[in-house]
N, C-alpha and C positions, 0 to 999 in steps of 0.2 A: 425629508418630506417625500411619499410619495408621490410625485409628479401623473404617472399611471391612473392609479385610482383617483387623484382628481379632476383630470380631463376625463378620464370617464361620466364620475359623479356628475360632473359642470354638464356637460352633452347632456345630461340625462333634465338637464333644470337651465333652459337656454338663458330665459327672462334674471332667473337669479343669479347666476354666475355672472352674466353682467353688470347688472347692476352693484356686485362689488365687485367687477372689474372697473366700469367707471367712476366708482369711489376711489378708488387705490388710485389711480394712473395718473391725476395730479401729485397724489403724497408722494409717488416713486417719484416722479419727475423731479419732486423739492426736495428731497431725501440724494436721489441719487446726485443733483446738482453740488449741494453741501459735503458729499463725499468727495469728490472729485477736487473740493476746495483743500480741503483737509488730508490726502493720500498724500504717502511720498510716491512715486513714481518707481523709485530705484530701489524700494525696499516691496512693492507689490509686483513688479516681475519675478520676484525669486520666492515667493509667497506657490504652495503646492494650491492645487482648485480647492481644495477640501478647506484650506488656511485661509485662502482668499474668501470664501464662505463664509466661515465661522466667525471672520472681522468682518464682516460685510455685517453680519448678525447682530452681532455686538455692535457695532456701529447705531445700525437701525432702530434696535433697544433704547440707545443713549440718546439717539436724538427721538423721536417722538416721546421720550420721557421727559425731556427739556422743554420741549415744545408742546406739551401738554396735548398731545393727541391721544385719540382715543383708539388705539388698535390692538387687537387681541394677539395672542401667542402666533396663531396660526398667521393670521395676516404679515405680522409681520415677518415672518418665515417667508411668505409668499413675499412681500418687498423684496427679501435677501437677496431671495431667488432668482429674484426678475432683473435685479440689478446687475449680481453677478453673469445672468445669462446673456446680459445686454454686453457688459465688457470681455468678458472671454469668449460667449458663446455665440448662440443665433438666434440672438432675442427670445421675443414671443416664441419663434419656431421650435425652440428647443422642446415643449409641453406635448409640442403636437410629433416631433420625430420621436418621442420616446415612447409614444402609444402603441402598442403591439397592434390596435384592433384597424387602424387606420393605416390607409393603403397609397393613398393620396395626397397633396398639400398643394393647394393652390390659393395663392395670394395675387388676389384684382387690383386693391390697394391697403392703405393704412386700416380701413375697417371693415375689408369684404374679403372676409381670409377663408376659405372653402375648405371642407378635405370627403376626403370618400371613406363610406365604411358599408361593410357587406354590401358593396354594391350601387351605395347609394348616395348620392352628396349631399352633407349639410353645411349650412353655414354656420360657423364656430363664434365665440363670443372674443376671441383672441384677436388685440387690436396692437396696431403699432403707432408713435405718437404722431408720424406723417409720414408725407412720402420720401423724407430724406435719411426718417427711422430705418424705411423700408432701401432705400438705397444705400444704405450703410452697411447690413445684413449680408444683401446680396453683392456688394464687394467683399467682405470677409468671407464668402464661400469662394467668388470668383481668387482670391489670395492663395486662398490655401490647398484649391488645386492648382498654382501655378498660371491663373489665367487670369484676363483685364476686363472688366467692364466698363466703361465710359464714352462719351458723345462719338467715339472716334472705331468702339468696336461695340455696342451697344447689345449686341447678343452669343449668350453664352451657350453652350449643349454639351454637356461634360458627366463626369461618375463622380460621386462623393466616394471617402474612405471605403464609406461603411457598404458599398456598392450601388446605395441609392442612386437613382439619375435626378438629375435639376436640369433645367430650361429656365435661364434669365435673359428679361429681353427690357430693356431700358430705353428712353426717353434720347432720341428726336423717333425713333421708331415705333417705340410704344404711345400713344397720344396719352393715356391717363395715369402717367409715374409707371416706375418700375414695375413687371409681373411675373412673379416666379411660381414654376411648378416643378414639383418636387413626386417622383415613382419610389418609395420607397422600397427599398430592397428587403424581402421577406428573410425572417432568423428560422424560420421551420421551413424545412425539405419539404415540398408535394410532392406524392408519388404518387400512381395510379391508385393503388387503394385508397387514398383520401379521398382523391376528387371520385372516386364512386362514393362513399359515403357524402361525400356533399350534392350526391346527384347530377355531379359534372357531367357525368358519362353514365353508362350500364355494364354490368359485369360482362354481359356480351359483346360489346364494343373496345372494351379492353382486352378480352384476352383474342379479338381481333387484330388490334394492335399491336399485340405480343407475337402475335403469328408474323405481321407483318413489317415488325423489326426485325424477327430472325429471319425472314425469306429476303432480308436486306434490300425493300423495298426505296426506291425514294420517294421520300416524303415530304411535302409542301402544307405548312398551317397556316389556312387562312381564317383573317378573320378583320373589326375597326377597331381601332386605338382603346385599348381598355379592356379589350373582349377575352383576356387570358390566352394568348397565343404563348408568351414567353414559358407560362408554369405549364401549359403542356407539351412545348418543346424540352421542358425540361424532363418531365416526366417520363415521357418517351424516350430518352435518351438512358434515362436507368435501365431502358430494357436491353441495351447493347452489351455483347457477350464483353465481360471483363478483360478476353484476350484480346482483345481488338486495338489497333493505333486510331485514336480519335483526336481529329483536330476542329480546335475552334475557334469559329471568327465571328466578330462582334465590333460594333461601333463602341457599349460600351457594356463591359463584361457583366452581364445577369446569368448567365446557365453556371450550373453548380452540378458537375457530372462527378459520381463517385468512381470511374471506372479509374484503376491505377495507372492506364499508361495513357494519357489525356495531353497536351500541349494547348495551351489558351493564347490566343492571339486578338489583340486590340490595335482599334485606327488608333491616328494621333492626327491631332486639330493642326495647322496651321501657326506656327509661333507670331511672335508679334509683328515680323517682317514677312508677313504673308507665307514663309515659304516651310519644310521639312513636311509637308502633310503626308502620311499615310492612310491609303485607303481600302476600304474590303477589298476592294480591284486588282490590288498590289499585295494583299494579306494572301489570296485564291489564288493568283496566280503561282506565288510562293510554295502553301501550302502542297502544290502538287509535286515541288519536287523532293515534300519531306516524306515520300511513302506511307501517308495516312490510308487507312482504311474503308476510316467514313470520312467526310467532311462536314460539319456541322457549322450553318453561317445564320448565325442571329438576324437577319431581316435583309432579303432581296428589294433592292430600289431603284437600281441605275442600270451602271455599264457592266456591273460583278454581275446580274443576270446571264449574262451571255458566255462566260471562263465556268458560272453554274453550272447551266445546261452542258457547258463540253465536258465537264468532269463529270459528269450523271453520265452522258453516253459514252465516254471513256474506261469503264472500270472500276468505279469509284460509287458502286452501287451502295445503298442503304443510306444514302446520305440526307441530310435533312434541312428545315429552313422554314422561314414564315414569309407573311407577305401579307399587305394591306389590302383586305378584297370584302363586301360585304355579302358576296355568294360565292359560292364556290365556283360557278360559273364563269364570274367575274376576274376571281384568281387567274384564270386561262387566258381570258383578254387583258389582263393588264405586263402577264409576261410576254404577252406577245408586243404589248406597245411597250416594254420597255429596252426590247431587243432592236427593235425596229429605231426608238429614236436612239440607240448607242450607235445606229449610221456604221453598220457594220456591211451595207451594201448585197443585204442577203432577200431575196424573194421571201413574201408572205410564206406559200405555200412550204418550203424550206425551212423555213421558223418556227413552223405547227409542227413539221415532222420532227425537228429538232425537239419540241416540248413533251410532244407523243413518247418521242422516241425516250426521251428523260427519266419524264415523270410518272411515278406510278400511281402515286395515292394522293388527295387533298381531304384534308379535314378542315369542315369551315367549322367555329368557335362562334357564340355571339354573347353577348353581355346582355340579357333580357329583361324586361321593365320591369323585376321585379327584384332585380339586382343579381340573379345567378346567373352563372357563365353556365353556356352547355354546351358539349358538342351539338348544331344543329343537324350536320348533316358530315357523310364521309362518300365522297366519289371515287371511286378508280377510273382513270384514263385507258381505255379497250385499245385506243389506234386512232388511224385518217379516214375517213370516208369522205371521199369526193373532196379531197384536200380539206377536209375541217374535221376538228379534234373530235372524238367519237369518246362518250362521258357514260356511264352508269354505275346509278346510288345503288350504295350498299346499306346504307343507313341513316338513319333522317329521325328529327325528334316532330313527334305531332301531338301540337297544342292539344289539350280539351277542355280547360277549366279555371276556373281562379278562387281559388280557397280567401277565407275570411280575412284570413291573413295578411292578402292579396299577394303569395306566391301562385306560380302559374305549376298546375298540374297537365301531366301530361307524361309519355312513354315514350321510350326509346324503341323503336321499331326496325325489325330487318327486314329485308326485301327477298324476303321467302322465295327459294328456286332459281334466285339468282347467282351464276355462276363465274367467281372472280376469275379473271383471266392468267393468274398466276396460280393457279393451283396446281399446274405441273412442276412450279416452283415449290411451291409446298409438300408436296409428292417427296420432292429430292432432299427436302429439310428432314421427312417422317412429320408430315405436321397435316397434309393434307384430309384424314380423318378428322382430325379437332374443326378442322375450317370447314367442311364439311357439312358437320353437327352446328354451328353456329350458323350456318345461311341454311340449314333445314333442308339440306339437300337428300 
């Protein structure tokens, strides 16, 4: 059965899908009950998924034909389905992780299962039969990456196989039964050329970018939860010359760099006795003594902030990173309050010139109501004036319009005549003609 095209279909027909999802979800219930009566145990662990299936099938056939129910080929396929997915796999979720077009999964409870698609959230018709359905699920995730969930550690933040990320957070914590979310991990590369055709960006902003990966800028993507920070950190990162030593750190592994000489580095949670934790903190500090060239760290939050900025002022230029900021503005004051509470005993003034002296470029990202990410805006950081960080846009998106559609129209704009501060840098690449031409100099 293709699982694909019929979460597609069903989205496409919300009212109908359900209504034979609420028809079937008692017959699974008595269907799969009756199975469980009738399995050996010791002869369906050594049963392949495809054999556990096919008897699931067979099964389902014999009994509503005994039992004089009325179910078509198809439905009962769907039984099969659900049943097996219920014992080997992730229930309901299985329909929803195998959907290429969905981006998202979030489960509120038994009947309010959300997920996102271009951008946008719907609610699904995909139910589970309570909250214990639902806590059963998110223990067999918490299992099999090696982690526990119950009254006693109630919330999980971990990577699936397949790289996806999940967040489970259970009950004395959660007030309304278990709620998991689920970031799926994309199977197709973005690289700069997509997201210009998807209108992410402008050809002019990208081969900005391109200038200013090789002038081995650092670079900070800000942007809020959801906003495409990670796929244009990734993106960005294909632009780094192949000979280069690239290290990477991440909570939990999303960047997919093609460059051959690459070292990936992940935290590790806490085992059950509280203790083995590694953290970015411990990854950075590490990392500098493996002679990387870049350092590339999956999301600035804490106390790694601060070994950041020494490696940016240290040598370790072009390096890159995101960070949780809804202007780019804001990006600058949150790295400053996040140095400041790692109580590192350092003066304001000292922490700006620290960030000055760092960072070169911010790209804010936003996820706009119409469901496309775009670059909204790219600043370079010029220096200090009068002890505060001294900022000018290079490029900025300006609204005009909302087509029928209701996508938002609107252009991608340079700030004509203005002159980035590194173009003696670009000079030294052979790049500073192109950069040039792009700010209409």
């Amino acid at each position: 059965m293709n699982t694909v095209a019929t979460t597609k279909k069903s989205f496409g027909n919300v009212s109908t899908q359900e209504s034979i999802n609420n028809r079937l979800a008692p017959l699974r219930s008595m269907i799969y009950n009756a199975l469980m009566i009738r399995i050996d145990p010791n002869t369906a662990v050594h049963m392949t998924p495809a054999e556990l299936h096919q008897g699931t099938e067979d099964f389902v056939a014999q009994f509503v034909s005994s039992q004089g129910i009325q179910l078509n080929r198809r439905e009962q396929k769907q039984v099969a389905t659900d049943i097996v997915n219920d014992m080997i796999g992730l229930g309901p979720l299985e329909q929803l992780l195998s959907d290429d077009t969905i981006t998202d999964i979030m489960v509120n409870g038994p009947d309010m299962v959300y997920v996102e698609r271009q951008g946008k959230l719907e609610k699904t018709w995909v139910t589970f039969r309570d909250h214990a359905h639902v806590l059963q699920i998110a223990q067999r995730i918490a299992n099999r990456i090696g982690r526990r969930i119950d009254e006693a550690s109630p919330m999980v933040d971990a990577r699936l196989p397949d790289g996806s990320r999940i967040n489970i957070i259970t009950p004395p914590v959660s007030l309304n039964g278990p709620v998991l979310s689920i970031r799926k991990f994309s199977k197709r590369s973005i690289d700069i050329d997509l997201m210009i055709h998807q209108k992410n960006l402008s050809l002019e902003i990208a081969e900005f970018l391109q200038i200013a990966t090789a002038c081995r800028l650092n670079t900070l993507v800000s942007g809020g939860t959801g906003s495409g920070k990670t796929t244009l950190l990734n993106a960005l990162s294909q632009m780094i010359n192949p000979n280069e030593r690239i290290v990477t750190i991440e909570d939990a592994a999303e960047l997919r760099l093609r460059q051959p000489h690459v070292v990936r580095l992940e935290t590790r949670p806490p085992n059950i006795e509280g203790e083995g934790t590694i953290s970015i903190r411990d990854l950075l500090k590490n990392a500098l003594r493996m002679r990387p060239d870049r350092i590339i760290v999956g999301e600035v939050r804490g106390q790694e902030t601060v070994d950041m900025l020494q490696a940016m002022n240290t040598g370790h230029d072009g390096s890159m990173s995101t960070i949780h900021a809804n202007r780019a503005s804001d990006a600058l004051l949150r790295l400053e309050n996040m140095i400041t509470i790692s109580d590192v005993g350092v003066p304001g003034k000292v922490i700006r010139a620290q960030i000055a002296g760092g960072v070169d470029l911010i790209i804010q990202v936003e996820r706009m109501r119409d469901g496309v990410r775009r670059i909204q805006e790219v600043i370079e950081i010029v220096g200090l004036e009068k002890e505060e960080i001294k900022t000018q846009t290079l490029f900025e998106f300006a609204y005009q319009a909302e087509d029928k559609e209701g996508q938002l129209v609107g252009e991608f704009t340079v700030k004509q005549g203005t002159i980035p501060t590194f173009m003696e840098k670009a000079r030294y690449f052979g790049l500073d003609q192109k950069l040039a031409s792009i700010m209409r100099l």
